[in-house]
C-alpha positions in Angstrom: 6.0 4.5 16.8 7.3 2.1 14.3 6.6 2.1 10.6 3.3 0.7 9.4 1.8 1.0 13.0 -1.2 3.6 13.8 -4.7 3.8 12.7 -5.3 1.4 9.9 -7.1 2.9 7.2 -7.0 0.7 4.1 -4.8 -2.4 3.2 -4.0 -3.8 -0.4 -4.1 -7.4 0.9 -3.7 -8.8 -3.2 -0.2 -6.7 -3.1 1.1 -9.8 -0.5 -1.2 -12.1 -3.2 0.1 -11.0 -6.1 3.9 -10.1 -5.1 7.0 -11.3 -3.1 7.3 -8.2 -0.5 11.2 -7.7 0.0 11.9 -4.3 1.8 8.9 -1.5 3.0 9.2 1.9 3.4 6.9 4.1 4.9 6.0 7.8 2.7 4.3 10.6 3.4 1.2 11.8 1.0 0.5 14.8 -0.7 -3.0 15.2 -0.4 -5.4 18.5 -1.3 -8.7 20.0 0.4 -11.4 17.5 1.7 -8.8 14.2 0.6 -7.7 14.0 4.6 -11.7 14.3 5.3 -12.4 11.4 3.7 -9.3 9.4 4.2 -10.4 9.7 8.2 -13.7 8.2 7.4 -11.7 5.3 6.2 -12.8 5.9 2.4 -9.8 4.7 0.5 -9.3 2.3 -2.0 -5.5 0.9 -2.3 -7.0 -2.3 -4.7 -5.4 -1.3 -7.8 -2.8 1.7 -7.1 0.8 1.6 -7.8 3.8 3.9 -7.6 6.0 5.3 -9.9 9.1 7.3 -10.0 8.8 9.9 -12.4 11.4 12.7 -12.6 12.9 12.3 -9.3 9.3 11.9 -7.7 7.6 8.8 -6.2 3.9 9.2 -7.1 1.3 6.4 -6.3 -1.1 6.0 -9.5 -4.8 4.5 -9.1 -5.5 5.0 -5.4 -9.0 5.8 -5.0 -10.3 8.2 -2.1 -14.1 9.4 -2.4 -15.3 12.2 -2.4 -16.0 14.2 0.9 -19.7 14.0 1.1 -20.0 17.8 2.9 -17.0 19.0 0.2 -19.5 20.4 -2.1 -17.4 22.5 -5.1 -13.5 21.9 -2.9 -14.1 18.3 -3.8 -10.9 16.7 -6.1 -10.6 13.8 -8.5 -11.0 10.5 -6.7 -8.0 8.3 -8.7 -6.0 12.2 -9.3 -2.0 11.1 -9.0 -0.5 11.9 -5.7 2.5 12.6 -4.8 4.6 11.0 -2.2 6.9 12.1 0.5 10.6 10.7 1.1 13.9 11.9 1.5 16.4 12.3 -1.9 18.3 9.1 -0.9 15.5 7.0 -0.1 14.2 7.8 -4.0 17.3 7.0 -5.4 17.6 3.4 -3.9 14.2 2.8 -5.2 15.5 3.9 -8.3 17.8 1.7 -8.2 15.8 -1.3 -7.0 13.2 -0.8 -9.1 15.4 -0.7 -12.3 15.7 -4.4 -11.8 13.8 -6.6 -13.9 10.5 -7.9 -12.7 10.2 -5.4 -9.2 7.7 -3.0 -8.5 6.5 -0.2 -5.6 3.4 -1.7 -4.5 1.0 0.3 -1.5 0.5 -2.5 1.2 -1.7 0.0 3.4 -2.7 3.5 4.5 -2.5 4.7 7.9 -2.8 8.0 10.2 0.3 8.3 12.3 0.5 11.5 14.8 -2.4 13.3 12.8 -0.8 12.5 9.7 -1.3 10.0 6.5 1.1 7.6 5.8 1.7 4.9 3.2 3.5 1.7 3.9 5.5 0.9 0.1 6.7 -2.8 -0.8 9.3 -3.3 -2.9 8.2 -6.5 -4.4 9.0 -9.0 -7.2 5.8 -10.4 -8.8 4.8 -13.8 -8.5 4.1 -16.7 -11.1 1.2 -18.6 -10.7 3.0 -21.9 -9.0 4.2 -18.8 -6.5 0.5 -18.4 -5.7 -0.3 -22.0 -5.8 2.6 -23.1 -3.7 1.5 -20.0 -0.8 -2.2 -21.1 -1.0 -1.0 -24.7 -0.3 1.2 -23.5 2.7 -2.0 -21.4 4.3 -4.2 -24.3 4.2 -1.8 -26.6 5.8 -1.2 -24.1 8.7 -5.1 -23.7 8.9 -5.6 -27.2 9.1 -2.5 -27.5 11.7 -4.3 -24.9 14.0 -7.8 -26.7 13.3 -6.6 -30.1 14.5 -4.9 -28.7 17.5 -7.9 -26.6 18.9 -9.9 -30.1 18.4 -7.6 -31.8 19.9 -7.6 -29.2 23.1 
């Protein structure tokens, strides 16, 4: 199966907003107890999760998954830090692309892929404002475009 492909669980769509995507990568997650419970039930949050490498790790920062409502006392910390998986060479050219001014590992969406979690990482450049303004411009034109030819068929 290719990368970012399976169940769809949750999706970041301000991280496509907010940031010029340039290469993906898809990571294995840590996760503890009841966390794959809940992640089935599709209750994840990516909206305001991040990753950072710290000491040789990738860990994704802010990503919300609610409590498992039959969990009673194995229940975890809903925004906890998690750590993610990838090989020793795919770390070190993040590193490396991330020590660049202005990019950043951003979680475009969670998935299950063969019974296990994944995480689809953007490298991405953040956007200015006329960035934003000049995509928002472009998507109304094509909606427009695909309005007028429907009416027209």
């Amino acid at each position: 199966m290719a990368k970012g492909h399976g169940k769809v669980l949750a999706q970041n769509k301000k991280a496509n907003f907010d940031y010029a995507i340039e290469e993906t990568l898809e990571a294995g997650i840590v996760l503890q107890g009841t966390e794959i419970k809940s992640i089935r039930a599709g209750r994840v949050n990516l909206k305001d999760s991040f990753a950072r490498i710290d000491r040789g790790e990738v860990k994704i920062i802010n990503m919300h998954i609610s409590p498992y409502e039959q969990g009673n006392r194995f229940n975890h910390d809903p925004t906890r830090t998690r750590k993610l998986l990838l090989h020793r060479k795919q770390i070190d050219k993040l590193i490396g692309q991330t020590q660049q001014q202005g990019y950043s590992l951003v979680p475009i969406k969670m998935y299950i892929k063969d019974g296990f979690a994944k995480i689809l990482l953007g490298v991405g450049r953040g956007k200015k404002k006329y960035d934003k303004r000049e995509d928002l411009k472009k998507k109304q034109m094509k909606r427009d475009v695909d309005r007028a030819m429907r009416e027209r068929d």
